[in-house]
Structure formats: C-alpha cells, structure tokens
LUMLOVEX-722788 format. One record per residue: residue number from 0; x, y, z of N, C-alpha, C in turn. Coordinates in Angstrom, 2 decimals, padded with zeros to 5 digits. Example, Ala and Ser with C-alpha at 12.3 -4.5 7.8 and 13.67 -1.06 7.14 Angstrom:
2
<pt i="0" n_xx="013.19" n_yy="-005.69" n_zz="007.80" ca_xx="012.30" ca_yy="-004.50" ca_zz="007.80" c_xx="013.20" c_yy="-003.30" c_zz="007.80"/>
<pt i="1" n_xx="012.85" n_yy="-002.25" n_zz="007.08" ca_xx="013.67" ca_yy="-001.06" ca_zz="007.14" c_xx="012.90" c_yy="000.03" c_zz="007.87"/>
REM end
This chain:
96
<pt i="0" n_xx="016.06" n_yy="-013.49" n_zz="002.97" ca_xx="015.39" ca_yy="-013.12" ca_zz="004.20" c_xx="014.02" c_yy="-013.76" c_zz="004.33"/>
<pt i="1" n_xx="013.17" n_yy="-013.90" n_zz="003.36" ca_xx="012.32" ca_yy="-014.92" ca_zz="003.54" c_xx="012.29" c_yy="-016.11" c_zz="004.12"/>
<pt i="2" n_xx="013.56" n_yy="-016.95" n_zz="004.22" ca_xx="013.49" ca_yy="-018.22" ca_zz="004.76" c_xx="013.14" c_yy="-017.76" c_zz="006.35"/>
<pt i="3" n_xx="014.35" n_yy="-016.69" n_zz="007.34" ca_xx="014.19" ca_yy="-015.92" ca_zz="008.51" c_xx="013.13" c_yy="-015.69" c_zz="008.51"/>
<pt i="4" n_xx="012.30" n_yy="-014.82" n_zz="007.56" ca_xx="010.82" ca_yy="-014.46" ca_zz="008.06" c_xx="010.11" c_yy="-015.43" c_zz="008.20"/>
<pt i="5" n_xx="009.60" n_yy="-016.08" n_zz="007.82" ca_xx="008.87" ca_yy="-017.35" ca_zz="007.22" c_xx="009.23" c_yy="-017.75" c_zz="009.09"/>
<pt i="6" n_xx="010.15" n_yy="-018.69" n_zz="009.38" ca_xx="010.79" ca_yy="-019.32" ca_zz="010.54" c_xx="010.20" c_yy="-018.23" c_zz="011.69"/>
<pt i="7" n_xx="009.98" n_yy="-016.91" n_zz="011.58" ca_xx="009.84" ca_yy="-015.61" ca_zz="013.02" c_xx="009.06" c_yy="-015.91" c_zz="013.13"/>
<pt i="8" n_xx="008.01" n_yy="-016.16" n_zz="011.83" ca_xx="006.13" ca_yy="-016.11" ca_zz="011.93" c_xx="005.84" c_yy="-017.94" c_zz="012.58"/>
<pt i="9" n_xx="006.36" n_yy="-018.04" n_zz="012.18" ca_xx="006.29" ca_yy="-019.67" ca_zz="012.77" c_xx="006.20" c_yy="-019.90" c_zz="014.32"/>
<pt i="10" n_xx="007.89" n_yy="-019.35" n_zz="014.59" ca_xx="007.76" ca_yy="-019.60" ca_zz="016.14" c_xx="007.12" c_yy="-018.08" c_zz="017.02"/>
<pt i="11" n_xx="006.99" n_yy="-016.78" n_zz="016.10" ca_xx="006.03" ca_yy="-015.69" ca_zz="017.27" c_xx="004.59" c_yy="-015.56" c_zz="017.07"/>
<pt i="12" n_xx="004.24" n_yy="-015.41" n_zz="015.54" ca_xx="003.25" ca_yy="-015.86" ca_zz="015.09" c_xx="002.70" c_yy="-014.10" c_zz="014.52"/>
<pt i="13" n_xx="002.01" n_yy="-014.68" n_zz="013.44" ca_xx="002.00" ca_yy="-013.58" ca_zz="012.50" c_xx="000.83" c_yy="-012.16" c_zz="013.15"/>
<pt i="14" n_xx="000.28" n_yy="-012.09" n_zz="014.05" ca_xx="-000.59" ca_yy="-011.38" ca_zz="014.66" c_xx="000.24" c_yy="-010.66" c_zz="015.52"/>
<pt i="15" n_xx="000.66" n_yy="-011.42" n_zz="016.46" ca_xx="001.83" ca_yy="-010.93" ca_zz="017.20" c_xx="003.45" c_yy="-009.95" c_zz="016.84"/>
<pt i="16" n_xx="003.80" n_yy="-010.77" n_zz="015.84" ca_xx="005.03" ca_yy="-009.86" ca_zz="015.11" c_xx="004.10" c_yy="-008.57" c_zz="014.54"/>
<pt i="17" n_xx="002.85" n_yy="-008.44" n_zz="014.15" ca_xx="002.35" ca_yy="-007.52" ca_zz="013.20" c_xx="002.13" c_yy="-006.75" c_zz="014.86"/>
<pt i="18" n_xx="002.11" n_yy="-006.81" n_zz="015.60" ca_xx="001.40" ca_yy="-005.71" ca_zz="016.88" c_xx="002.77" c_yy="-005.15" c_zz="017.32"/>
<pt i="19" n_xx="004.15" n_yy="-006.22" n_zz="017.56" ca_xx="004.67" ca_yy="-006.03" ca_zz="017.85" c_xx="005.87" c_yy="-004.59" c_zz="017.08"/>
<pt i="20" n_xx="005.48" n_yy="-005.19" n_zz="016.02" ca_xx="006.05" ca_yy="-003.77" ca_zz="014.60" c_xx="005.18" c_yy="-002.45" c_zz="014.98"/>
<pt i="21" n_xx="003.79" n_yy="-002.62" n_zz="014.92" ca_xx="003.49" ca_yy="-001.40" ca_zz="015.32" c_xx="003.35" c_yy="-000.41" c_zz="016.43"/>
<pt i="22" n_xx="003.28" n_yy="-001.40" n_zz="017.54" ca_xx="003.51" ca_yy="-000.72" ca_zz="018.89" c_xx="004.87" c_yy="-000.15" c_zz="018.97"/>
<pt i="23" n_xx="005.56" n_yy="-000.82" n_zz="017.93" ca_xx="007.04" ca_yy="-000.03" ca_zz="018.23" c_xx="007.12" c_yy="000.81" c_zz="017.81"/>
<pt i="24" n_xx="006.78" n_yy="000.75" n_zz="016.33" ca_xx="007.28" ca_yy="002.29" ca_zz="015.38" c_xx="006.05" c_yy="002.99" c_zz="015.75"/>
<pt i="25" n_xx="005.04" n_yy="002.78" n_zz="016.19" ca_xx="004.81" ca_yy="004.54" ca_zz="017.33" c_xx="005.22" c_yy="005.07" c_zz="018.09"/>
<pt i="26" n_xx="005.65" n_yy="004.35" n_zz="019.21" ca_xx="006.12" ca_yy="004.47" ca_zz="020.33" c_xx="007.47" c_yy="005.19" c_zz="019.61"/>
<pt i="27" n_xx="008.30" n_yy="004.56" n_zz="018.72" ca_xx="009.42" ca_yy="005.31" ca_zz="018.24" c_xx="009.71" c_yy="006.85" c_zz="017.59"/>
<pt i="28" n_xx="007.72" n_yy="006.38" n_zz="016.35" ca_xx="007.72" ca_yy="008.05" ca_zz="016.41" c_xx="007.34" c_yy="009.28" c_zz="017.02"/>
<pt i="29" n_xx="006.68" n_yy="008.65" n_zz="018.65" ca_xx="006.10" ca_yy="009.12" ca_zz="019.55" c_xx="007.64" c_yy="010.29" c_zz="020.32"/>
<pt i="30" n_xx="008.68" n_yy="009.30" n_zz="020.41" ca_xx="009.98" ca_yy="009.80" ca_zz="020.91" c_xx="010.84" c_yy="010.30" c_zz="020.01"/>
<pt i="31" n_xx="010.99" n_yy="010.35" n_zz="018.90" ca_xx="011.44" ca_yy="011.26" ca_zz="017.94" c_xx="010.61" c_yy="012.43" c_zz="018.21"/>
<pt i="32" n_xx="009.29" n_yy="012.58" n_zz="017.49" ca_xx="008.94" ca_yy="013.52" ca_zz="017.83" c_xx="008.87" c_yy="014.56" c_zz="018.88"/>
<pt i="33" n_xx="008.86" n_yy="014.28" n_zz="020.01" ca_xx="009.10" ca_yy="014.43" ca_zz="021.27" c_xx="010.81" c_yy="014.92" c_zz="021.73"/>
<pt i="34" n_xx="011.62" n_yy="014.53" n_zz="021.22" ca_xx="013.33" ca_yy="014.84" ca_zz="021.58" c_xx="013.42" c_yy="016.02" c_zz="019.93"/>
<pt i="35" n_xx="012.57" n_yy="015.62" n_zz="018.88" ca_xx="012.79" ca_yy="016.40" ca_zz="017.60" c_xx="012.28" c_yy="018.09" c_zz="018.18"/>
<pt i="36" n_xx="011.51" n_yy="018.07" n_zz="018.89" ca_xx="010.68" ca_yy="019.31" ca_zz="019.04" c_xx="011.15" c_yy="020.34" c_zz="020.54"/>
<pt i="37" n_xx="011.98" n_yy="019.62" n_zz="021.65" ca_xx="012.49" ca_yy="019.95" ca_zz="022.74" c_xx="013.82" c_yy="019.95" c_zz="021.83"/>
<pt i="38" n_xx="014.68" n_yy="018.79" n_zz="022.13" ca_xx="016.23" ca_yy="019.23" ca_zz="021.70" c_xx="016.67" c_yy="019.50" c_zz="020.52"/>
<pt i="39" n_xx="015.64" n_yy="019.41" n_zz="019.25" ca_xx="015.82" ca_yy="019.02" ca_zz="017.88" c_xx="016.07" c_yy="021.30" c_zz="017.36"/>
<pt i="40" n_xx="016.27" n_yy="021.76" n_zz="018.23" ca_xx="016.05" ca_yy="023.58" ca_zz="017.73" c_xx="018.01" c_yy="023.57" c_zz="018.19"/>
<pt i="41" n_xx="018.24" n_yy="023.05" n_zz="018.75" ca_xx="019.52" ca_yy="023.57" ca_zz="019.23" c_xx="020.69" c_yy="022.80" c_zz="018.70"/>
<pt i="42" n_xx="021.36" n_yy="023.29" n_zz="017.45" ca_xx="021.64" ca_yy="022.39" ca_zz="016.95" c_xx="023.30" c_yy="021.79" c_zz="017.00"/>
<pt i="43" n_xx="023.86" n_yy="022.63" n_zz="018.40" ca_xx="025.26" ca_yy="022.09" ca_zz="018.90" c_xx="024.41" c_yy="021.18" c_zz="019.98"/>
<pt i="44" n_xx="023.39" n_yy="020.66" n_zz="020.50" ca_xx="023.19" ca_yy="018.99" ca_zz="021.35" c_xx="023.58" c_yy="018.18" c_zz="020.61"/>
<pt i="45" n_xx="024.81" n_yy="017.51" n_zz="021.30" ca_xx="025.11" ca_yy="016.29" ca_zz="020.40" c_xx="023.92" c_yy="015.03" c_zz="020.78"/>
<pt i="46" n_xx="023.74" n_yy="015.51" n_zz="022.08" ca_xx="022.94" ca_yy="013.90" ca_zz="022.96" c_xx="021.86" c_yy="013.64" c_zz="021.81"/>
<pt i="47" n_xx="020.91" n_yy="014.68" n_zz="021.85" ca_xx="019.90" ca_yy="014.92" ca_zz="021.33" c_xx="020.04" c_yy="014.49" c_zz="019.71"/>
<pt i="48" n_xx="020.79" n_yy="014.85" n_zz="019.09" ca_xx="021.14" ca_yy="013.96" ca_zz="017.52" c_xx="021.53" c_yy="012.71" c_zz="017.69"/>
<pt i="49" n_xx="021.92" n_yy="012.12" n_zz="018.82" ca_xx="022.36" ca_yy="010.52" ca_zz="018.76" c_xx="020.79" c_yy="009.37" c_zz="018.86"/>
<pt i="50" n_xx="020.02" n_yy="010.45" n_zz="020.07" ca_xx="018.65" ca_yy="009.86" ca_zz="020.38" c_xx="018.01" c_yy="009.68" c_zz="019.28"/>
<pt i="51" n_xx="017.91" n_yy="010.95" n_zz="018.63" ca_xx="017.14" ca_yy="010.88" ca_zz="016.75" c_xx="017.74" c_yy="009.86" c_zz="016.32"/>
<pt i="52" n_xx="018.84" n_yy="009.23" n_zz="016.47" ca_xx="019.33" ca_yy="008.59" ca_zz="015.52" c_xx="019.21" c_yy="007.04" c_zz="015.69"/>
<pt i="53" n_xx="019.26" n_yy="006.74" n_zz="017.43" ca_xx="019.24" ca_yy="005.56" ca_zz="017.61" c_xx="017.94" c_yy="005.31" c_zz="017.73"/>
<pt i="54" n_xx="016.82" n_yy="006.15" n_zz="017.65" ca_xx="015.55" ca_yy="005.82" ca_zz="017.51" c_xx="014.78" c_yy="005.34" c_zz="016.42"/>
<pt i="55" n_xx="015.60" n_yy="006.08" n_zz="015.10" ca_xx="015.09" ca_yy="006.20" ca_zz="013.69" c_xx="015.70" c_yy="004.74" c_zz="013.47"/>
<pt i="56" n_xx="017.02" n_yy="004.39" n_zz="014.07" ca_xx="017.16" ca_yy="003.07" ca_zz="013.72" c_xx="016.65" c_yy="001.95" c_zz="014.30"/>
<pt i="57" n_xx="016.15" n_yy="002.18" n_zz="015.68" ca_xx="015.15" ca_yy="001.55" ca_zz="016.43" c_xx="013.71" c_yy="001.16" c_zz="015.54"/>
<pt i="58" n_xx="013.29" n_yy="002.15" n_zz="015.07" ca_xx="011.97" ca_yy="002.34" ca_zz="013.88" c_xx="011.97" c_yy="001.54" c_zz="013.02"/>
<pt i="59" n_xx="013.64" n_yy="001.60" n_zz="012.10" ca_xx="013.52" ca_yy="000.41" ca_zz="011.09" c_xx="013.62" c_yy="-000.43" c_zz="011.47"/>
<pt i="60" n_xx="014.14" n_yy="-001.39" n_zz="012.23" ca_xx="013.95" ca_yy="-002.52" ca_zz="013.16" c_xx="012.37" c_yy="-003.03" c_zz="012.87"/>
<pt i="61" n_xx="011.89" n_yy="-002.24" n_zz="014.13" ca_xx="010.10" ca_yy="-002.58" ca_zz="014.05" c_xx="010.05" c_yy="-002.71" c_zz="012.45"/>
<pt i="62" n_xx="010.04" n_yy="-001.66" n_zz="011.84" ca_xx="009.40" ca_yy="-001.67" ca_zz="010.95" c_xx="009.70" c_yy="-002.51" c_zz="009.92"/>
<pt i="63" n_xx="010.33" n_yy="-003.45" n_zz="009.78" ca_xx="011.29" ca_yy="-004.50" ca_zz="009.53" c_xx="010.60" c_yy="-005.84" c_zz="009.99"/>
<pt i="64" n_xx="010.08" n_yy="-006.33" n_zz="011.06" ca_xx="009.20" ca_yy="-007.10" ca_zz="011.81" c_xx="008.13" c_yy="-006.92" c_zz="010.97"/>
<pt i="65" n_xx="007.36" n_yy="-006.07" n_zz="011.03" ca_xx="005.95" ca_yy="-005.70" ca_zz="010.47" c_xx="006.36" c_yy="-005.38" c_zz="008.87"/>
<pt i="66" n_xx="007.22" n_yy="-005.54" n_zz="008.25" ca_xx="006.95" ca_yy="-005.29" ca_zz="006.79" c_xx="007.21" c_yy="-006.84" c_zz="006.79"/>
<pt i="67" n_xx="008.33" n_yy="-007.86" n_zz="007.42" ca_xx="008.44" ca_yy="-009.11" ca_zz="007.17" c_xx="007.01" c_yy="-009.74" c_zz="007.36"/>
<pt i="68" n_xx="006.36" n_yy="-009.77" n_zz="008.08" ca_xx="005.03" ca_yy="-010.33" ca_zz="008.78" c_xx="003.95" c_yy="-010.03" c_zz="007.51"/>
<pt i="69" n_xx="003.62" n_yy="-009.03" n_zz="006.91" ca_xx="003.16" ca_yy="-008.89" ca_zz="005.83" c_xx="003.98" c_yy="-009.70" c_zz="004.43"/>
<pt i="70" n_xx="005.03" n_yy="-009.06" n_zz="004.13" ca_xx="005.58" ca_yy="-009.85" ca_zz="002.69" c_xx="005.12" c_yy="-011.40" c_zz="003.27"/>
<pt i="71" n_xx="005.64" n_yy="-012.14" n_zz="004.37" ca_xx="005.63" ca_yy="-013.54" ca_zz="004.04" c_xx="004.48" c_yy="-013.96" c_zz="004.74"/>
<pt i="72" n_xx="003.45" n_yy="-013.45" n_zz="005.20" ca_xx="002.06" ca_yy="-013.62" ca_zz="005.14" c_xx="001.38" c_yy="-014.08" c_zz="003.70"/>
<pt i="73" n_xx="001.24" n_yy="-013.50" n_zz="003.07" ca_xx="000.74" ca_yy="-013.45" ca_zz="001.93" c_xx="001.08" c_yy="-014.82" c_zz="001.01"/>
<pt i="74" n_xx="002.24" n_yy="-014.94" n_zz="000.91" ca_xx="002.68" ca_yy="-016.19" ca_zz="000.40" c_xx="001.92" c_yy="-017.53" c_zz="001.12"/>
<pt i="75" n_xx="002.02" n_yy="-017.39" n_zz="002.88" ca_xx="001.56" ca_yy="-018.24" ca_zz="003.19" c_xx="-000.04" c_yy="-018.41" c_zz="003.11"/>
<pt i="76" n_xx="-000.57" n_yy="-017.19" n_zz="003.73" ca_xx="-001.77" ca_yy="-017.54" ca_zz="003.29" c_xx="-002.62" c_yy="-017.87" c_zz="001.88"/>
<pt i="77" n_xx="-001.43" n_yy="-017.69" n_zz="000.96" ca_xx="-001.67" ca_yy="-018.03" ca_zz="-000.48" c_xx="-001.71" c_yy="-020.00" c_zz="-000.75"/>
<pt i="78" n_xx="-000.81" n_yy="-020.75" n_zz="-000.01" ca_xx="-000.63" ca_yy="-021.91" ca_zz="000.06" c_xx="-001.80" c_yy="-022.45" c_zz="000.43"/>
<pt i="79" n_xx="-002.20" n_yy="-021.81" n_zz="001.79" ca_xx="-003.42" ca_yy="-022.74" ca_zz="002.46" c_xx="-004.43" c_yy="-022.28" c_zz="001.56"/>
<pt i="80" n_xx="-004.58" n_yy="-021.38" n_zz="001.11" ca_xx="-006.49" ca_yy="-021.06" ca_zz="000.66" c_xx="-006.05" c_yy="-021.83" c_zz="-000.85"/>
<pt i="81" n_xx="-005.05" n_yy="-021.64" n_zz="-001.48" ca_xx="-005.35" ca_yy="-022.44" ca_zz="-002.89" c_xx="-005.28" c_yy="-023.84" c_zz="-003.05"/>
<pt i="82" n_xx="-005.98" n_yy="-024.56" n_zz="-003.62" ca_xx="-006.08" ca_yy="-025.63" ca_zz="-004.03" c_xx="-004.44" c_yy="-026.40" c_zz="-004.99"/>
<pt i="83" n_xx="-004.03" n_yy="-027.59" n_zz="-004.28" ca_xx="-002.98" ca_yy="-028.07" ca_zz="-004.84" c_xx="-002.92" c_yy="-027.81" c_zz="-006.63"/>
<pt i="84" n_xx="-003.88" n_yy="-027.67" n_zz="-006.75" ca_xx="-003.67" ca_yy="-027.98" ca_zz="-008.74" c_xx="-003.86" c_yy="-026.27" c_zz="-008.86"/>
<pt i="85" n_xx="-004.12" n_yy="-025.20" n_zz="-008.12" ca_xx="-004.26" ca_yy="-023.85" ca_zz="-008.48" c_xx="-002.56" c_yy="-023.68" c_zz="-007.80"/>
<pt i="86" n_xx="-002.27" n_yy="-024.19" n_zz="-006.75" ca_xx="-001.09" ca_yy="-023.31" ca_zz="-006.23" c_xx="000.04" c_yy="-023.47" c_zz="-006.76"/>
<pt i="87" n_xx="000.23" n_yy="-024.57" n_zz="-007.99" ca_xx="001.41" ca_yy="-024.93" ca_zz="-008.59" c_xx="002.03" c_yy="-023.55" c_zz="-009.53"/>
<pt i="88" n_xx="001.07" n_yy="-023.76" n_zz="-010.41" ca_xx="000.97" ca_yy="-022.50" ca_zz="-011.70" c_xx="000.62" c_yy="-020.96" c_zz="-011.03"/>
<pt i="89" n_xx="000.05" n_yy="-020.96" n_zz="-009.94" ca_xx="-000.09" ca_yy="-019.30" ca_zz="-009.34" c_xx="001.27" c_yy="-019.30" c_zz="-008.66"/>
<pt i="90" n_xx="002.08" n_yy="-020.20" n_zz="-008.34" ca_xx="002.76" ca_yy="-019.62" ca_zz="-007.18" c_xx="004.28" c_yy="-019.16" c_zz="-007.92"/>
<pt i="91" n_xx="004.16" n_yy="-020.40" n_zz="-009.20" ca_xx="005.15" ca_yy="-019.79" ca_zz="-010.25" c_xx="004.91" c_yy="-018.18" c_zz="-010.55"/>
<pt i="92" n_xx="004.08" n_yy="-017.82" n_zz="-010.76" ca_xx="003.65" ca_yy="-016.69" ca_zz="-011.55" c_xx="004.24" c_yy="-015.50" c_zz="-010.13"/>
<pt i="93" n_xx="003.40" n_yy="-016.33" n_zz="-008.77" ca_xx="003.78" ca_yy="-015.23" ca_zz="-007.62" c_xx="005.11" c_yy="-014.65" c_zz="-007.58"/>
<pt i="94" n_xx="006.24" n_yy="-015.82" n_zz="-007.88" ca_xx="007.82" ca_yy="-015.79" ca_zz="-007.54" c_xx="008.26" c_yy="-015.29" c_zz="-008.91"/>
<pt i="95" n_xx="007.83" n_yy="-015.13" n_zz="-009.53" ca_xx="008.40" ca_yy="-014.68" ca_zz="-011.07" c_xx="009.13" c_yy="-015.47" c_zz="-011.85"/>
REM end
C-alpha cells in the first residue's frame, strides 16, 4: 500500500489528503453520534444500525487517507531533508 499512498500524495497532495481525512472522520463522528443517541436506544431499528454501520465504515475510509498521508509523509520528508550519504544507511535502518 505504500506504493498507492506514495502515488495519492503525489497527485492530491499531502496537506490536502491530511484535511481531507479529518474533515471526514468528524463529520462521521459527528453522525454516528447523532443517529447513536436518537435511534441508537431502540434496538429493533434496523435503519438506524445500518447508518452506524455504513458510517463507521465511512470513518475508516477517511481515516485510512489521513493515516496513509502521515505513514508515507515521513519517509518522504525523510529523503529530501537527508543528505545523499546520511539517507543510504538511515533509510536501511528506517525499512528494517
């Protein structure tokens, strides 16, 4: 999944995927919370358990965007700030 991440941040760009992860998974736990606390007491609503559900999976999504945008951040910004003769031997060490 790194190669995919790496390629998202490229063409959306790493500021953007990172806003875009979090505006979501609030907004997501904004509406969980919200359907959890109205329909979430009654517990023959089927509607109301599908919404929890397609939301929570909505959440990992975002949150999926914004954890990619971080993991392969780091790597990259590890390339540009180190020096060719530091990034050989650190980057071994980074990848294990």
């Amino acid at each position: 999944m790194t190669i995919v991440g790496v390629q998202l941040i490229d063409r959306v760009g790493r500021r953007r995927l990172l806003l875009i992860g979090a505006v979501g998974m609030c907004v997501c736990e904004f509406i969980v919370a919200i359907v959890g606390v109205t329909v979430g007491r009654d517990a023959g609503n089927l509607a109301g358990q599908k919404v929890l559900i397609a939301f929570v999976c909505l959440y990992v999504v975002f949150f999926f965007s914004f954890l990619q945008t971080i993991v392969n951040a780091q790597f990259l910004i590890f390339k540009k700030i180190a020096t060719l003769l530091s990034s050989l031997p650190l980057g071994d060490l980074l990848h294990g």
